[in-house]
C-alpha positions in Angstrom: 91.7 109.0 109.7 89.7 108.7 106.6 92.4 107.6 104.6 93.4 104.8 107.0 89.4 103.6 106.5 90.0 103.4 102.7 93.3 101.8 103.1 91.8 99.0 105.3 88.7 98.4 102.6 91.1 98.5 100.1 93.3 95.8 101.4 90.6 93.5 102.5 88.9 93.5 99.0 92.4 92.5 97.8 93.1 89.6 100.2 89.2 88.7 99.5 90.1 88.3 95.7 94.1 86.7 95.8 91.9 83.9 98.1 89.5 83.5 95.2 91.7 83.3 92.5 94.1 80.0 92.0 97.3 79.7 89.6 99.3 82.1 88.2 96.5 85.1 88.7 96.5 84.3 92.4 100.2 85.4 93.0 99.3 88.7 91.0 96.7 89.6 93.5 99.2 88.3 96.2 101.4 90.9 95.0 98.8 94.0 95.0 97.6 93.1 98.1 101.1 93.7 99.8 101.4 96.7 97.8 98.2 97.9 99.4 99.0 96.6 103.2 102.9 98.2 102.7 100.5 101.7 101.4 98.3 101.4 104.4 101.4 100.9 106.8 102.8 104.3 105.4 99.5 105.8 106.0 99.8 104.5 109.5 103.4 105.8 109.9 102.3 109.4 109.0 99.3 109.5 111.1 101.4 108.6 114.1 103.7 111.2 112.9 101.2 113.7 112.5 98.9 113.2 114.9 100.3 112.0 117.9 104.3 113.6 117.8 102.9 116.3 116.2 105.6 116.2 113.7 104.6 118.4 110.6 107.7 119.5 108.4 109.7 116.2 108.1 111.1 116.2 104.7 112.2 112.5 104.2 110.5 110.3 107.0 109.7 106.5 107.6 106.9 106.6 105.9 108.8 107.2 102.7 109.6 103.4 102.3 106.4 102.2 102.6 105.4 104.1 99.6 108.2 103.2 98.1 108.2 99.7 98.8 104.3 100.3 97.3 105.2 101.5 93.7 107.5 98.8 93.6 105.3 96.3 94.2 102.0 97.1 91.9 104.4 97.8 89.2 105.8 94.5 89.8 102.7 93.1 90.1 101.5 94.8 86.4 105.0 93.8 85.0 104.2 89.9 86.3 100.8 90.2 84.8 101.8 91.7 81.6 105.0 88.8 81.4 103.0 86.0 82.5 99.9 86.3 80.5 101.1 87.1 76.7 98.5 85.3 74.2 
C-alpha cells in the first residue's frame, strides 16, 4: 500500500510542475506525468490482484501494460526532450 502512496505523490508533483511550465517544456512534463499515472494504474492493478483475488503466481498479467505503456512513455518523454531542445 506503500507503493500506491509514493505513486500518488509522485504523480501529483508531476501534474503540479507540467501546470507550471508553458511551451515546448510543458508537453514534456505532460508526457512524464502519464507515464507516472499509467505506473500508478499498474500498481493499482497488482494490488487488486494480490490483495483482494489473492492471485500470486500470474506470470504475464494486466498489469504488464501499464508498465509497459510506462517505459514507453518517459523514454518518449526524454527522447522529446533531448530532440526538441538541441543548442
Amino acid at each position: 500500500m506503500s507503493t500506491l502512496l509514493i505513486d500518488i505523490i509522485a504523480c501529483s508533483y508531476l501534474l503540479y510542475f507540467s501546470n507550471m511550465k508553458e511551451g515546448l517544456s510543458r508537453l514534456f512534463w505532460i508526457i512524464l506525468s502519464v507515464g507516472a499515472l499509467s505506473y500508478f494504474i499498474g500498481d493499482i492493478v497488482v494490488a487488486y490482484q494480490r490483495l483482494i483475488v489473492k492471485d500470486f503466481y500470474t506470470f504475464v498479467d494486466p498489469s504488464d501494460f501499464f508498465y509497459l505503456l510506462f517505459l514507453v512513455t518517459f523514454a518518449f518523454a526524454f527522447l522529446y526532450e533531448i530532440i526538441y531542445n538541441r543548442d
